[in-house]
N, C-alpha and C positions, 0 to 999 in steps of 0.2 A: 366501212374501211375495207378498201380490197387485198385479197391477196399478196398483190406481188407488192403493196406498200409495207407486207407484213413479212417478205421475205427481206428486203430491200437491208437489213441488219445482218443478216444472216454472215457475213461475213465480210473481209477488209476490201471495200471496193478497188485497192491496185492489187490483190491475191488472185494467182493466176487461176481459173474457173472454168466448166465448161457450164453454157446457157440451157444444155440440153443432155441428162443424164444418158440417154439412151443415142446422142447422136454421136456425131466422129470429130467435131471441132477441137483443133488443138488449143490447147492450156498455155502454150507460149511459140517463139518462135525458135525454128531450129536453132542452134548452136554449133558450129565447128568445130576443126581441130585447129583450127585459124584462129576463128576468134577466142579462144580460150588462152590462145599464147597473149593477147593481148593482158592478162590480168595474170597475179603470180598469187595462188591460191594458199599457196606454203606459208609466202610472207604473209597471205591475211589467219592464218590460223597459227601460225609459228609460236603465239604466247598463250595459246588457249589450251590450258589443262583440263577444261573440262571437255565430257567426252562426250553429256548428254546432246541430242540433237536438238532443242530449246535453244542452249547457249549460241549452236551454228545457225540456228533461225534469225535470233537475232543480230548474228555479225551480219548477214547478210541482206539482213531485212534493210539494215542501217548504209549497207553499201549498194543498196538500188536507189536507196533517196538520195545517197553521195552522187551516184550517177545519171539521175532526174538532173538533180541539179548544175553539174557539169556539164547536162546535153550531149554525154559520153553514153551513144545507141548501144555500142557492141558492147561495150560491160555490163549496160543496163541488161543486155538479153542474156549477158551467162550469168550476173547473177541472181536473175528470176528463174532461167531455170535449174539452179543450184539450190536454191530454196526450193523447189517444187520436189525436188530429190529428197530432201533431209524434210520437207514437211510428208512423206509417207509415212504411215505409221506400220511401225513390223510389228505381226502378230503371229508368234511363234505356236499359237494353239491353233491354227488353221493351216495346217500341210498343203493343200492345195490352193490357199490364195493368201498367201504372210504377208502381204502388204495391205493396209486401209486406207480409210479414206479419212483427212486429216477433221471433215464433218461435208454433209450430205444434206439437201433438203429436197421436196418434192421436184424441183426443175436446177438443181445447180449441182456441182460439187468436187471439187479439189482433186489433185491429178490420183492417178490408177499406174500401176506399171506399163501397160500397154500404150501409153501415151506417150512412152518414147522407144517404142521397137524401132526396127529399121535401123535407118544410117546412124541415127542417134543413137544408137544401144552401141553399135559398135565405134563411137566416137568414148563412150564411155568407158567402153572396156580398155582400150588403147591407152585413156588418161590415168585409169585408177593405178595400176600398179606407181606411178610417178608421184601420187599425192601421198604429203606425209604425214597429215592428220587421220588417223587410224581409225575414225570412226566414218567422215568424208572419202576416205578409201574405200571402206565397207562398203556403201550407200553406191558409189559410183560402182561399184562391180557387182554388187547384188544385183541391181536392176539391170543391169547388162546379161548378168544371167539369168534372171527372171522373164527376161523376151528373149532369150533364145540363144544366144552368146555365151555358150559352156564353157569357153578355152577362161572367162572371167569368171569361177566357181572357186580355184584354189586361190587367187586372190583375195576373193572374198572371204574365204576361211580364214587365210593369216592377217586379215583385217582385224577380222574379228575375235583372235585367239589372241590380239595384240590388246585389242579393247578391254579382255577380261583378263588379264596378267595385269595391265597398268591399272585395276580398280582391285586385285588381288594384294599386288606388291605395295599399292597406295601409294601410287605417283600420279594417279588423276585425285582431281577434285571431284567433289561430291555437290551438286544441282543445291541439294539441303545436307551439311557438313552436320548438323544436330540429330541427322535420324540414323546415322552410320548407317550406310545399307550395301557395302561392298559385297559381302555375300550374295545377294539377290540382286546383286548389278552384273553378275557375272552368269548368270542364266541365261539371260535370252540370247547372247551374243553365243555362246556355246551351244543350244539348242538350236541356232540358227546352222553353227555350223555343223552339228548332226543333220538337219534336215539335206543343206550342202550335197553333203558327205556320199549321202545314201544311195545319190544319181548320178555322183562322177567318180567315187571310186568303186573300186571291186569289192564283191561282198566279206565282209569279215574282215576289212582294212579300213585305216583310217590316215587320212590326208596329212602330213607334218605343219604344224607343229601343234595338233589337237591333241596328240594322246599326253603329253606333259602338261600342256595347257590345264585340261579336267585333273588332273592329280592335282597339279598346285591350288587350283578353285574348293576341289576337294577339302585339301589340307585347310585352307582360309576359313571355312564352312564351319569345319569344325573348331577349330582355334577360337572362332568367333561364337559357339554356341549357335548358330544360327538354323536352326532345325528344318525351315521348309526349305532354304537353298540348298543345305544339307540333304535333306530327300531327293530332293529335284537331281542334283547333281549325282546322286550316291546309284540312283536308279541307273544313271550313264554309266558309269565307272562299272557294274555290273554287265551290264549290257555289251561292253566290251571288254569284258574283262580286265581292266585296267590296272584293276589294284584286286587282289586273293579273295576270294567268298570269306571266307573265314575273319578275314581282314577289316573287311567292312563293317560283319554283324558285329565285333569285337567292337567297336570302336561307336554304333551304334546303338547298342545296346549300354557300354559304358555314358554314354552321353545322355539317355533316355535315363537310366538310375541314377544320373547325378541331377536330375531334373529339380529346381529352384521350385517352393510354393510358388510365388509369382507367376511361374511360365504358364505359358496357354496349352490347354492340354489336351485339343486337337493337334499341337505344332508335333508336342510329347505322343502323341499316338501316330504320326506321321513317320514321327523317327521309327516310334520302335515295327511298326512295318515293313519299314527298310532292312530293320534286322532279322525280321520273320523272313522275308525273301532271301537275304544274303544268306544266312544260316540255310535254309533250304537250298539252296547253288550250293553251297558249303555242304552238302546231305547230312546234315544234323538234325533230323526231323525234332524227335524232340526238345530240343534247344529252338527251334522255329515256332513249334506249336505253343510254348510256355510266351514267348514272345505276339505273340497273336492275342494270345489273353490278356497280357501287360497292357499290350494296345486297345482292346476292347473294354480294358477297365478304365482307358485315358476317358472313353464314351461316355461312360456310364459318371466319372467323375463329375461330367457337366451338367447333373443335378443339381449339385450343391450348390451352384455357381448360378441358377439362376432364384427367384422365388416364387413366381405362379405355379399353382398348380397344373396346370394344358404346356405350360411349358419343359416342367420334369416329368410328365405322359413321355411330351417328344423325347426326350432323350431315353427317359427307359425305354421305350418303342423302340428306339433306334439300336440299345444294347441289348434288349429279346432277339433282336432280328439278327443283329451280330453275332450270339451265341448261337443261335438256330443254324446257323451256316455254319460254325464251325466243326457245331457238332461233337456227341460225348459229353456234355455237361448237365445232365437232367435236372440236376439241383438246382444251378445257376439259372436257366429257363424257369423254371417253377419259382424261383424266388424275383425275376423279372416281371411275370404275369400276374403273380401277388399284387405288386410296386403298382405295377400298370393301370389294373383297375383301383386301388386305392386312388392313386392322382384322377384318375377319371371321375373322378366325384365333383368336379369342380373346374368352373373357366372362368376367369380374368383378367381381361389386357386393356392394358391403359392407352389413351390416346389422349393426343397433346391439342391444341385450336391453333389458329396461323389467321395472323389478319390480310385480307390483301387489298391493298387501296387502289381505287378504280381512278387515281391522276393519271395525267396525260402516259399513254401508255409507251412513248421515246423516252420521255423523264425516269419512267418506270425501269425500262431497258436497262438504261444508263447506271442508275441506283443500284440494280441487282447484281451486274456484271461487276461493278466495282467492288462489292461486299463481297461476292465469291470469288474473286480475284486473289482476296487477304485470305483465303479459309485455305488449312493443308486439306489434301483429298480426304482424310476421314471425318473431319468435320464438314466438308461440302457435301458427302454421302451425306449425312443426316440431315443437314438442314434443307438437303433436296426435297424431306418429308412430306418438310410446311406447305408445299403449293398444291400437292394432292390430299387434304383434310379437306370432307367434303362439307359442301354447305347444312345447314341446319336447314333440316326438311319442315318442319309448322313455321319456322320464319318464309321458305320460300312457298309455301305454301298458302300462307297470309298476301304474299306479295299478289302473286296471280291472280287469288279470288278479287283481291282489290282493283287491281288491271282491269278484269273483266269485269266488274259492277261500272267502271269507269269508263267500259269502252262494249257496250254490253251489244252492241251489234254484232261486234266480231266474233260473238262466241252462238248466234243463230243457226247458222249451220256448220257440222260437222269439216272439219280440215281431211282433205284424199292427199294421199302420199303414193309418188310414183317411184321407179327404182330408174336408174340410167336408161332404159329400153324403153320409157313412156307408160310401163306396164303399172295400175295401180296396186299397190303393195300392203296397204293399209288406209284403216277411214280413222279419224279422230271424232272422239263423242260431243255433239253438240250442248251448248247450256241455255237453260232458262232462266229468266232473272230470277224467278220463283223456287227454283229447284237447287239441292244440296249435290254439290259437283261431287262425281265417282269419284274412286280411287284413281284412275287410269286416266281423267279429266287432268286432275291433280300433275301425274306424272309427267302428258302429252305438252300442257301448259310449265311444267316445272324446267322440262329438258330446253323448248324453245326460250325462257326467262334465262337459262344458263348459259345459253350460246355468248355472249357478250363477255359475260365472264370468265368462261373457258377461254377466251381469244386472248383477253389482259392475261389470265395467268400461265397460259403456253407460250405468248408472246414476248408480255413481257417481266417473265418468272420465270418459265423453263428453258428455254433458250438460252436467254441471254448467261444464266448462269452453267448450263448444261457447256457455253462456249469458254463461257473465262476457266471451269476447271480444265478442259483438253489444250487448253494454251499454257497448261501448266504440268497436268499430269497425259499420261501415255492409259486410257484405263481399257483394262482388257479382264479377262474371266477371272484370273487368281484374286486379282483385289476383289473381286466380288466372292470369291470360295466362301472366304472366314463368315461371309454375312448370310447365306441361304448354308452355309452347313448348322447358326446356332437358329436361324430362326425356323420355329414351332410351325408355322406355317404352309412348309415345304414339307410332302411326305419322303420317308426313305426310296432312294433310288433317283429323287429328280432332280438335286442338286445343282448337277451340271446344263440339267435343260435351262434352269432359269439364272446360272449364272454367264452362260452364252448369252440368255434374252438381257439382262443386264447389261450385261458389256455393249451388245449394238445397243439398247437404250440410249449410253451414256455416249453413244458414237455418234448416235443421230441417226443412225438403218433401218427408219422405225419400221419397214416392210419388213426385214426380218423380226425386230421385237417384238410386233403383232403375231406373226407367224409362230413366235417360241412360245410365248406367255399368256395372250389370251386363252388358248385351249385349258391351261393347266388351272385357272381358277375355280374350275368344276370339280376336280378334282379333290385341290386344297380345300375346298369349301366341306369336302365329305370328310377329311381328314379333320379339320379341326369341331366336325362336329363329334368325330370316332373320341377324339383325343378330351372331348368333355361331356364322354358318356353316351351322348346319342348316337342312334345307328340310321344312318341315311341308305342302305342300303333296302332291297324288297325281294318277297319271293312268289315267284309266278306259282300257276297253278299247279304246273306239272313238278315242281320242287327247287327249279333250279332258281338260285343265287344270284341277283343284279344288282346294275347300280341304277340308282334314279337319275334322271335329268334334272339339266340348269334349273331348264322351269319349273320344276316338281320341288326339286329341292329350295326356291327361292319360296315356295308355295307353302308346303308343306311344314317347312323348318325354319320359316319369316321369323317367329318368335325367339326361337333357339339360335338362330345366326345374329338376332339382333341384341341375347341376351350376351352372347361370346364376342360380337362384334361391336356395335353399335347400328343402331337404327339409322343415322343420317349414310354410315357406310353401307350399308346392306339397297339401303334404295338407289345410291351411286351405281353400285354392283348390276343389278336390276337395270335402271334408267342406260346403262351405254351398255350391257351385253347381251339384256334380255328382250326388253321390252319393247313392242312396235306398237306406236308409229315412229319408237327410238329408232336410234342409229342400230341395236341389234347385234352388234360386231360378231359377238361369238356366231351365231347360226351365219351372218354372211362369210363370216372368212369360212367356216366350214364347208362352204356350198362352193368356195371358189367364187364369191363374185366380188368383191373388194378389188377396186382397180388400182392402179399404182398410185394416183393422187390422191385415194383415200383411206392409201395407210398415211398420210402427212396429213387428213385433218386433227383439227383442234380434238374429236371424239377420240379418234383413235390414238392421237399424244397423250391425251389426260387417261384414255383407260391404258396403256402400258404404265405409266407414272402411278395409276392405282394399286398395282398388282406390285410396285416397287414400295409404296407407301404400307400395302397389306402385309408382305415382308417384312419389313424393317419395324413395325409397329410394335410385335411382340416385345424388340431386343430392347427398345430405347434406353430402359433403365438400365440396362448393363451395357452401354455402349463403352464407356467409360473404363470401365475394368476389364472389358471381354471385348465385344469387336474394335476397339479404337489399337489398339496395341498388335489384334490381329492381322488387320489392316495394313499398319505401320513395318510391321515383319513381311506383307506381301510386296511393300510397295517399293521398288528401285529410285532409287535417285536419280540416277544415271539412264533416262530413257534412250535409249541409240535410234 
């Protein structure tokens, strides 16, 4: 099956496209200030309360097939590239490039801001202040100031202070009315307008009508209990001093001590944060430092919450290192390092099995995209798991021997393996019919048996489902915090690398997600052998302190990662990062030779989706009570 029959789903064949990521073909056809008089944008949004950009995808999607079918050219062209606007996605954790890409594949992918600089950018900005749906405002003047068009910057801020007042006051609708998420709907649009702000006004000013805007967001935040938008926003207010130091800690720290069993007690250590900074602006030092501990024992709370032991290692681990920073607690350290090696005595994490049926693999497509279509984002997080549980190595290992007793020519001479440049890069070991196949036979033969397989389940498993959740949710870093903050897996400090690699994961960037998260499994692999006792580290001759490599530690600690692990996952591990005449990924991307097509293969799909499965593995059993809820608090209804 080739390639491009395997991209050929990848997205709505009338969704406007470029063929070539790296070339300059536009995504649609210009648009005027002509033709846009010919449609009255007002009237087609004039009854739409909602504000998410979803809702405006679909008026619009609906009004190109209105216009298909009319044989009406000039509407059809404003309103495709009207969609093309409101299908960017804003990504407020990226300062230097807030806009994405609605999904990406090796050769295609959805418009860029830069795909309407020029006369188009300043067609935009002319229209935006006119248009009265405040999110479609937004959209047409962001991107006008995003290539270049600064006079359209304060537009886009009272766009967008309009977006987060009407999901404040609750006179927009809510995308999902049952997850009330107004508080965290009024984030990004305000973060956006900080970023704004920063490059067209003067320093230590802020544009009208954002400083009343953040107070009343403020005020909602907390009314609502709602502790991460609450942080989020409280850090602003700070920052500009908007509302008194003193004001803040006050009002956060009351909300932090009125904290419900129930609540999530990262949300609760988040708050009370807020109050260690404000109080500190406020110069209360001791009133800041008492608050610092409140928050470092939210940490340490998350023992109780979970029940493995490698799992309460990670969270003591994580509140040793907490106290170590803060410093002045001797006792508290000493009674952390107690805790620590006690849990170290032991590792246990459960792993679930996933079937994947090898039917026609469109049927497949079809199947999958529909079932994660009906799933909210924290249940489509999980059940992303299923497709990266690796196969059972003595079954696929029965397979191959069989293969080759049945086809026993092909295994007479050894398989040469060349890299892009002709250069041979590896030999594979020949078999006799006589003779009991290596380990590395096993492996050589194991990985080409899986190529077919990997194809059905990134084709028509990961895709298809990675597509129907972004048709639905907006998923960027925060939804992924609450999930690499509980899981054991991640050591302290890297949080944020792999919940970046996550986010492009589920973007489709997989050149970036290769880039963030392959490296770090070396890492994590030392870590969770620390966290159950073993020490993967070594000491040279001259004294000093290392860490061992992939391959050492794969070598070395096969037993011990497959006692912590499992066995079918540890030779995955092995077979796509380690192993040649494997694909190898970790040493090629370290060397710099991985070309752009080959972060989009099938190896390099399925190993970032491993590193996402290795994550998520620990938590499973407290998805339910601990990430599903955490989740649910990160996620906006309202994506703009």
């Amino acid at each position: 099956m080739s390639d491009e029959s395997m991209d050929s789903t990848d997205n709505n064949d009338d969704e406007p496209v470029a063929d070539d990521v790296t070339g300059e073909q536009p995504l649609y056809d210009p648009v005027s200030r002509e033709d846009f008089v010919t449609v009255d944008l007002d009237t087609l949004t004039a009854d739409l309360r909602r504000l998410d950009r979803h809702s405006l995808v679909d008026l619009f999607w609906g009004k190109i097939k209105d216009a298909k079918d009319a044989d009406d050219a000039v509407a059809e062209r404003v309103y495709r590239l009207v969609s093309s606007l409101i299908g960017l996605h804003l990504r407020v954790e990226a300062e230097g490039d807030p806009f994405g890409l609605q999904w990406q594949s090796k050769t295609r992918r959805t418009a860029l801001p830069h795909d309407f600089s020029g006369d188009q950018s300043e067609v935009l900005a002319d229209l935006a202040p006119t248009i009265g749906h405040p999110s479609l405002r937004a959209r047409f003047a962001d991107i006008a100031y995003e290539t270049g068009v600064r006079r359209a910057g304060r537009t886009a801020i009272e766009a967008y202070c309009e977006v987060a007042r009407r999901f404040a006051d609750g006179s927009a609708e809510l995308q999902f009315p049952e997850m009330e998420t107004r508080a965290m709907d009024c984030v990004k649009p305000l973060e956006r307008c900080f970023m704004i702000n920063a490059r067209i006004a003067k320093r230590g000013t802020l544009v009208e009508p954002l400083p009343e805007t953040v107070r009343v967001a403020f005020a909602h935040a907390l009314d609502a209990r709602a502790y991460f938008p609450l942080t989020q926003i409280g850090r602003r207010v700070l920052q500009a001093k908007l509302i008194p130091a003193d004001e803040v800690a006050t009002a956060a720290a009351d909300l932090a001590t009125s904290a419900l069993p129930d609540d999530y007690c990262l949300a609760v250590k988040e708050c009370w944060q807020l109050a260690a900074d404000a109080y500190d602006r406020a110069g209360d030092a001791e009133a800041s430092r008492e608050a610092k501990i409140k928050a470092i024992e939210q940490t340490f709370a998350m023992v109780d919450s979970v029940s493995q032991s490698s799992a309460k290692a990670h969270w003591v681990k994580e509140t040793l290192r907490e106290f170590r920073a803060l410093g002045g607690v001797p006792e508290r350290v000493t009674d952390m390092r107690r805790r620590l090696r006690e849990f170290q005595d032991m590792s246990l994490d459960e792993f679930g099995s996933f079937a994947v049926p090898l039917d026609g693999i469109n049927e497949l497509r079809v199947k999958t995209f529909d079932q994660f279509k009906a799933l909210s984002l924290s249940d489509a997080m999980r059940a992303m798991v299923g497709f990266s549980i690796p196969d059972d190595v003595e079954e696929l290992k029965t397979a191959v021997l069989k293969q080759s007793r049945e086809f026993p020519f092909s295994n007479m001479f050894g398989a040469s393996y060349a890299d892009h440049e002709g250069r041979e890069v590896a030999r594979g070991p020949s078999l006799d019919s006589r003779e009991e196949p290596t380990e590395a036979w096993y492996k050589e033969h194991g990985i080409r048996h899986l190529g077919i397989t990997r194809r059905y389940r990134v084709h028509g498993n990961i895709e298809p489902a990675r597509q129907a959740v972004l048709e639905r949710y907006s998923v960027n870093e925060q939804h992924l915090l609450p999930i690499v903050q509980l899981s054991s897996f991640i050591p302290a400090g890297h949080n944020h690398i792999f919940s970046i690699g996550f986010a492009r994961l589920w973007q489709g960037d997989y050149a970036t997600a290769t880039h963030l998260l392959i490296p770090q499994v070396e890492n994590s692999l030392r870590h969770i052998l620390q966290m159950a006792g073993r020490d993967a580290s070594k000491i040279e001759e001259d004294g000093i302190e290392g860490d061992r490599s992939l391959n050492v530690i794969l070598t070395v600690y096969r037993a011990d990662l497959e006692a912590i692990l499992d066995a079918n996952i540890v030779w995955q591990i092995d077979s796509l990062l380690n192993f040649r005449p494997g694909p190898a990924l970790r040493n090629e991307l370290a060397h710099g030779k991985l070309t752009w097509n080959e972060f989009y293969t099938d190896e390099a799909i399925t190993a970032c989706w491993m590193v996402y499965m290795l994550t998520l593995a620990p938590i499973l059993r407290y998805w339910d009570g601990h990430v599903a809820p955490a989740v649910e608090a990160m996620t906006s209804s309202g994506e703009i």
